[in-house]
Z-matrix of the N, CA and C atoms (Angstrom, degrees):
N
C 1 1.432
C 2 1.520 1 107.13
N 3 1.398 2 116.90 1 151.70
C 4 1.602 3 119.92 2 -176.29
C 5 1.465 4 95.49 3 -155.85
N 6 1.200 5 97.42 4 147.37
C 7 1.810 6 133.64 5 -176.30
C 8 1.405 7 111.68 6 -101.85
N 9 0.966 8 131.08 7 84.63
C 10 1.537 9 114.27 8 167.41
C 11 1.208 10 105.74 9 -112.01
N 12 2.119 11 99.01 10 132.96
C 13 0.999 12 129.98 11 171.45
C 14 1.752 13 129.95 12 -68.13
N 15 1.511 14 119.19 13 109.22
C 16 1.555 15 125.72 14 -178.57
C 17 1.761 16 93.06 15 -32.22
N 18 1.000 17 98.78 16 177.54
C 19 1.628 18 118.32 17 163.48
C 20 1.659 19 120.74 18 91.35
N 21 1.188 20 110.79 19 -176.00
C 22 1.670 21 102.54 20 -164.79
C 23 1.378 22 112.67 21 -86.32
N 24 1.776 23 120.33 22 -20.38
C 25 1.490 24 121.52 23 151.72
C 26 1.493 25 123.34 24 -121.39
N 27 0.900 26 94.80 25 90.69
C 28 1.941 27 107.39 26 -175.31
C 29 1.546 28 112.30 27 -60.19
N 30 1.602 29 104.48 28 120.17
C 31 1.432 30 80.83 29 171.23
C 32 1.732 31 101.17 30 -131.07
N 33 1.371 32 92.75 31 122.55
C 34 1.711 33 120.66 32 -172.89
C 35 1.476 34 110.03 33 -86.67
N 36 1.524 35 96.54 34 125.03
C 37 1.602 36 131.00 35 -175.52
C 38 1.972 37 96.75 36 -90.71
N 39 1.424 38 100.88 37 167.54
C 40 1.797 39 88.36 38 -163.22
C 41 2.343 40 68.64 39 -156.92
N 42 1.320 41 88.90 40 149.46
C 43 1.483 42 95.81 41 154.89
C 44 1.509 43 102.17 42 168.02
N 45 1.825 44 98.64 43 149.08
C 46 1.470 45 122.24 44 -156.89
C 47 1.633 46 97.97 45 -98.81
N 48 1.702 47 101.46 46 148.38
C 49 1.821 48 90.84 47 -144.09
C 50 2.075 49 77.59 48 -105.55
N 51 1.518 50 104.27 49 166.07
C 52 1.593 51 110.98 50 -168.50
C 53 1.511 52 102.90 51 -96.14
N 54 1.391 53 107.59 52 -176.04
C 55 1.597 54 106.58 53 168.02
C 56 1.545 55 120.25 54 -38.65
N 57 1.394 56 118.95 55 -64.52
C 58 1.391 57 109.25 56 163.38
C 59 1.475 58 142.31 57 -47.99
N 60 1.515 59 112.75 58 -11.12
C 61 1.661 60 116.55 59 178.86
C 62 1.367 61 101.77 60 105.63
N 63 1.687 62 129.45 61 -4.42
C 64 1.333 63 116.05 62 173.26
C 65 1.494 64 121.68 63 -112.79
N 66 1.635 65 107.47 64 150.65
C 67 1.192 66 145.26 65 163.27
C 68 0.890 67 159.57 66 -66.08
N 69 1.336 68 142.86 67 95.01
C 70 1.504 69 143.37 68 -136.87
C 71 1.744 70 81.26 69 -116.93
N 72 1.136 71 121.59 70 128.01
C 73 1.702 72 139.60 71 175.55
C 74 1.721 73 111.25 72 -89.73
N 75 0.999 74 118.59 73 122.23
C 76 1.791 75 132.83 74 -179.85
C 77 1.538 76 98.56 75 -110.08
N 78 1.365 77 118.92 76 134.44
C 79 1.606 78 110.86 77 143.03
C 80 1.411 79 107.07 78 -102.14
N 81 1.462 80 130.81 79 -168.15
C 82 1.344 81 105.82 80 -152.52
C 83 1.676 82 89.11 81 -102.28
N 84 1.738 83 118.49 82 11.20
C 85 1.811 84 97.66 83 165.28
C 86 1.411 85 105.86 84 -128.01
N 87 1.558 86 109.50 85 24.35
C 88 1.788 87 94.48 86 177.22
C 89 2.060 88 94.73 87 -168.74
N 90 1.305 89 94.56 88 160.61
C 91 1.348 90 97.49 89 154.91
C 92 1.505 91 145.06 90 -84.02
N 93 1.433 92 100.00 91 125.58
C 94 1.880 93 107.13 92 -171.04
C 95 1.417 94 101.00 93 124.27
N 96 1.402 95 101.74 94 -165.31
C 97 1.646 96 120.45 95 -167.82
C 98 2.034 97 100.85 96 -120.41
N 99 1.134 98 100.48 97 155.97
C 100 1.854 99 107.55 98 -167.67
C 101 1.977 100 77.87 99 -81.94
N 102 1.652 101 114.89 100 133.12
C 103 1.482 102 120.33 101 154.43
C 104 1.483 103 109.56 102 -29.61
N 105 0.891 104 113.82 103 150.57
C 106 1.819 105 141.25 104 -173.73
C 107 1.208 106 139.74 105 78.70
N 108 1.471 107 117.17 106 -153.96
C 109 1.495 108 108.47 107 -166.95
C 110 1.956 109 103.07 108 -78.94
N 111 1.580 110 110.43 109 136.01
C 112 1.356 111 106.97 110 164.86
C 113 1.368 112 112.68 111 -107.40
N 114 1.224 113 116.84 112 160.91
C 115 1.490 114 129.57 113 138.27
C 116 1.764 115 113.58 114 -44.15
N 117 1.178 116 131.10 115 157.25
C 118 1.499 117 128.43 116 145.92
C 119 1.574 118 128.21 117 -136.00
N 120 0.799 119 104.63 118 126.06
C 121 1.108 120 122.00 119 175.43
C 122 1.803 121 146.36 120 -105.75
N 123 1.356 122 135.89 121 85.89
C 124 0.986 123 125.47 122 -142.17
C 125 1.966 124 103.58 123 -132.06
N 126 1.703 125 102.77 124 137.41
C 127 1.275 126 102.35 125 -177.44
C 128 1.423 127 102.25 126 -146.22
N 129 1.195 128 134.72 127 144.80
C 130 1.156 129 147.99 128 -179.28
C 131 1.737 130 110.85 129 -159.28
N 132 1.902 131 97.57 130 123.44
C 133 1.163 132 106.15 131 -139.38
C 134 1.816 133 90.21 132 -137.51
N 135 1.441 134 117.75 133 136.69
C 136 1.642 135 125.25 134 167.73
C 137 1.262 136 141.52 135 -98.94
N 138 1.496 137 137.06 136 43.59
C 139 0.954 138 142.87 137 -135.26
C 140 1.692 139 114.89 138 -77.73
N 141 1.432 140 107.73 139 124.13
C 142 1.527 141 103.89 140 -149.72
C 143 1.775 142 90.00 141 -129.20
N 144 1.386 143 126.73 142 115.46
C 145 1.743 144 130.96 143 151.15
C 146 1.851 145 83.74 144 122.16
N 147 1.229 146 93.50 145 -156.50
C 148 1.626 147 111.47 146 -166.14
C 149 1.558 148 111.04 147 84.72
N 150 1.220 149 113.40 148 -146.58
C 151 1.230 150 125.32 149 -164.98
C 152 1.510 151 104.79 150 -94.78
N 153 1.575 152 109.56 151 120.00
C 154 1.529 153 115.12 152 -177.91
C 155 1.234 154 135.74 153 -113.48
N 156 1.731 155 102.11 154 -12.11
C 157 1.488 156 98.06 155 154.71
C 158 1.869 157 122.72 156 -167.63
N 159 1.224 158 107.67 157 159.59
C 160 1.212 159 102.06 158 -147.57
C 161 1.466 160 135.65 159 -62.57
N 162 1.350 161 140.33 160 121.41
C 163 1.372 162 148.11 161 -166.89
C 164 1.203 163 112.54 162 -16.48
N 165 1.404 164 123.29 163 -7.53
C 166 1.834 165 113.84 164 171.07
C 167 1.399 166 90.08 165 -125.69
N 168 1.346 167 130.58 166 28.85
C 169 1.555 168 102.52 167 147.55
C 170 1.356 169 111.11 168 -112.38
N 171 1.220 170 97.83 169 149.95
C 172 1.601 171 109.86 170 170.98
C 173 1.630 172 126.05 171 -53.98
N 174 1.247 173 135.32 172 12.84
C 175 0.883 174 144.82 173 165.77
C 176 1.613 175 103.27 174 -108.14
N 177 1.423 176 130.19 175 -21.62
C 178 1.374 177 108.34 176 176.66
C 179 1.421 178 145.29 177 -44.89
N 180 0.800 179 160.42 178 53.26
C 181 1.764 180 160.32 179 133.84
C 182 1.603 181 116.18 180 29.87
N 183 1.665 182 123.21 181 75.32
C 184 1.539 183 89.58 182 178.23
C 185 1.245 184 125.67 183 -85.88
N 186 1.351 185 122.47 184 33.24
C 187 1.802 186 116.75 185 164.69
C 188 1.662 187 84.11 186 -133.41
N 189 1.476 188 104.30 187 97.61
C 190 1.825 189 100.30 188 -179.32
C 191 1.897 190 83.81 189 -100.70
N 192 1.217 191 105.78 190 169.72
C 193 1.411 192 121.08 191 -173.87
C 194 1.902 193 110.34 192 -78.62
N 195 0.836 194 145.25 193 148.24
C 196 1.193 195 144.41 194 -99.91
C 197 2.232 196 87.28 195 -120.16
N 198 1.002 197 111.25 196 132.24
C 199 2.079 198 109.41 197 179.55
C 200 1.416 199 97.26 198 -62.51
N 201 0.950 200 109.58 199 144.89
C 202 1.613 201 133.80 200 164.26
C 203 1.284 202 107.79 201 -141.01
N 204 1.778 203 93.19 202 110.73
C 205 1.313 204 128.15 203 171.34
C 206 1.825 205 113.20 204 -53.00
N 207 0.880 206 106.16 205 126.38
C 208 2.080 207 94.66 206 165.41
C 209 1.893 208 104.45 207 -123.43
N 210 0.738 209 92.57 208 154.35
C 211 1.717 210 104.86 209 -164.30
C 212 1.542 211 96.01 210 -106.84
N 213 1.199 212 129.60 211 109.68
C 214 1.379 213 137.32 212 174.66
C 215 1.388 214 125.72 213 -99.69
N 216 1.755 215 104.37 214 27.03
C 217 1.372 216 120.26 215 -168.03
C 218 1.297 217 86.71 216 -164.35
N 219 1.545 218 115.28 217 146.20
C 220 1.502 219 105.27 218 -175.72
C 221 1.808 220 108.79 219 -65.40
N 222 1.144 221 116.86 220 165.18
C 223 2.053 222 101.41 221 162.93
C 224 1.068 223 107.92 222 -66.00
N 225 1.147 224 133.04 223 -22.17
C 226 1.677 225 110.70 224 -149.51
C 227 1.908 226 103.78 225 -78.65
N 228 1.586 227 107.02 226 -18.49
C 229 1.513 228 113.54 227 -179.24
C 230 1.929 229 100.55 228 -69.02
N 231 0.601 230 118.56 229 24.00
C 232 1.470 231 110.05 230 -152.01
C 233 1.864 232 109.81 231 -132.11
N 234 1.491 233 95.34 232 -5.95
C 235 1.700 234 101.74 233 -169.97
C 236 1.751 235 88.87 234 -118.83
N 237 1.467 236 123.94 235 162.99
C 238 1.549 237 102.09 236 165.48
C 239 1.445 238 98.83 237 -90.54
N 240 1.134 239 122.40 238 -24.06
C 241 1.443 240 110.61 239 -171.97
C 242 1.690 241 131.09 240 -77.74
N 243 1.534 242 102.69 241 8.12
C 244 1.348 243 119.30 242 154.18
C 245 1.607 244 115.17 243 -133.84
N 246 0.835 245 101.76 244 21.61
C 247 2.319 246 98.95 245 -171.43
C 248 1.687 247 82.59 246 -83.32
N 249 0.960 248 141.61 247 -43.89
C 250 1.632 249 126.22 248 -139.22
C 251 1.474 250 123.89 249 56.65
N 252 1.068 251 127.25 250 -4.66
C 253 1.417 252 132.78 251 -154.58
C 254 1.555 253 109.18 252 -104.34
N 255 1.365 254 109.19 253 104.64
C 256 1.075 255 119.00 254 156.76
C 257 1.805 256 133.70 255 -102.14
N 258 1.495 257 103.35 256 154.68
C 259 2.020 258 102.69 257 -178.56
C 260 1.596 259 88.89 258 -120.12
N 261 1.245 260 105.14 259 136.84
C 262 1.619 261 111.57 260 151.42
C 263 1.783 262 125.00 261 -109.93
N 264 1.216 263 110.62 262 101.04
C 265 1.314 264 135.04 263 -131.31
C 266 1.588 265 82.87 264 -96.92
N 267 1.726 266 118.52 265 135.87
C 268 1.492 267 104.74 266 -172.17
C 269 1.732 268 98.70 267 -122.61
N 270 1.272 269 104.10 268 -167.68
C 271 1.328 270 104.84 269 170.60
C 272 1.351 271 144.77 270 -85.72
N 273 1.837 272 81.98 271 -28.40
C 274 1.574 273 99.48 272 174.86
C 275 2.069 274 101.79 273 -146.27
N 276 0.880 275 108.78 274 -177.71
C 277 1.467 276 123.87 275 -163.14
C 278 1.301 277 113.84 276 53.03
N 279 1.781 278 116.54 277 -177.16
C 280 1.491 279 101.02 278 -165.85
C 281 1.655 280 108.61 279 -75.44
N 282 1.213 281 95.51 280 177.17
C 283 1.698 282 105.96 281 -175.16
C 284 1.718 283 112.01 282 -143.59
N 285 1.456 284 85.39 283 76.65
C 286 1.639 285 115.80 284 -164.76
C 287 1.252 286 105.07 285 -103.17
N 288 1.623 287 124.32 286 114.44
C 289 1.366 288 113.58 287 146.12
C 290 1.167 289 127.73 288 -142.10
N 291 1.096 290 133.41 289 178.98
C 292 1.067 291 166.64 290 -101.21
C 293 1.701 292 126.93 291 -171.02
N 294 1.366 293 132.72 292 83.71
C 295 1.686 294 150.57 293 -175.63
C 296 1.224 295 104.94 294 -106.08
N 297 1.707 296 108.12 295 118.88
C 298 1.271 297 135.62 296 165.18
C 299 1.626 298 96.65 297 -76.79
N 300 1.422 299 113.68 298 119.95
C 301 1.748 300 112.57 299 -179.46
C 302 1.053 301 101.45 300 -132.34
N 303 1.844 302 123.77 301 71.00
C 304 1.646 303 130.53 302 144.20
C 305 1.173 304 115.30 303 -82.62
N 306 0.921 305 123.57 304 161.98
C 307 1.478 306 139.34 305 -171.26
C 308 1.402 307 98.15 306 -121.35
């Protein structure tokens, strides 16, 4: 998941969501998201085959069959210029939300 901040220098918070679907937000010098309106952005992704184990084990394969990505979120949440998804990030109280992700 990623936050991007409106304005003329945005600075975008990023965080990987847990078993339940939630998110703890980082910018890259502190914890949380910068106050105000963000962008959102959200992708969650399954990457299944490719290369499985390493060149000195005896099980390695060097023509393994090719990863295929599966998208466990539609794409379109995943670009800002189609997610729709905005956070309005405050100063004080919690800063909880919540994305309806139908397609």
């Amino acid at each position: 998941m990623a936050f991007v901040e409106a304005g003329e220098s945005p600075i975008p918070s990023y965080g990987l969501t847990d078993a339940q679907g939630v998110a703890k937000m980082k910018t890259s010098y502190a914890d949380g998201a910068v106050v105000g309106t963000h962008q959102v952005t959200i992708t969650k992704t399954q990457t299944e085959g490719g290369p499985m184990a390493d060149q000195d084990s005896p099980d390695y394969n060097p023509d393994p069959p090719p990863a295929v990505v599966k998208h466990l979120v539609p794409q379109k949440y995943g670009l800002k210029a189609t997610s729709g998804l905005t956070a309005d990030v405050k100063d004080s109280g919690p800063n909880e939300f919540e994305f309806d992700l139908t397609d």
